[in-house]
C-alpha positions, 0 to 999 in steps of 0.5 A, spaced: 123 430 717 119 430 724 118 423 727 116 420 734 122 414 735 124 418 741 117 418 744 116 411 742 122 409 744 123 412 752 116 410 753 117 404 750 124 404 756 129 402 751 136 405 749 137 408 743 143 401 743 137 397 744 133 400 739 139 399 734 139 392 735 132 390 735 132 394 728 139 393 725 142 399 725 147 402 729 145 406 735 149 413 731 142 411 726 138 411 731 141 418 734 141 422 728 133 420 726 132 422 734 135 428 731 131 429 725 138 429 721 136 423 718 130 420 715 130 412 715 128 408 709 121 405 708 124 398 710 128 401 717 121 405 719 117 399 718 121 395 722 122 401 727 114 401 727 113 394 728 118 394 735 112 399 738 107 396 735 105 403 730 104 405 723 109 408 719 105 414 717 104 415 725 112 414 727 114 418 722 109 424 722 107 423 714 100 427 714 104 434 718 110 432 714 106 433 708 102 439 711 110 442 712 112 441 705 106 442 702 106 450 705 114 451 704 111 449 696 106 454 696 110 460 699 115 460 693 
């Protein structure tokens, strides 16, 4: 699933331990949801959303996310 952690998270100046620290993870979470390998649960987004100080449906790019699956839906 595509998100903006890593955006949020270099403009934010913090290290991906830094990150997993504040949102109680370890940083291996932190890399593979950079990585788009793992999609967190509704409480880790919330709790990452809160660190930036930005909505769930924004950190986790949920309108183009649904666009995305939307169309593979329709292309079967």
């Amino acid at each position: 699933m595509k998100n903006k952690v890593k955006e949020y998270r270099t403009m934010a100046q913090m290290t991906q331990q830094q990150l997993a620290e504040r949102v109680h993870v370890s940083s291996r979470t932190i890399i593979s949801i950079e990585k788009e390998q793992y999609s967190p649960s509704l409480m880790l987004a919330y709790r990452i959303a809160q660190v930036f100080g930005t909505s769930v449906e924004e950190l986790c790019c949920l309108e183009e996310n649904r666009r995305m699956e939307d169309n593979a839906y329709e292309n079967l």
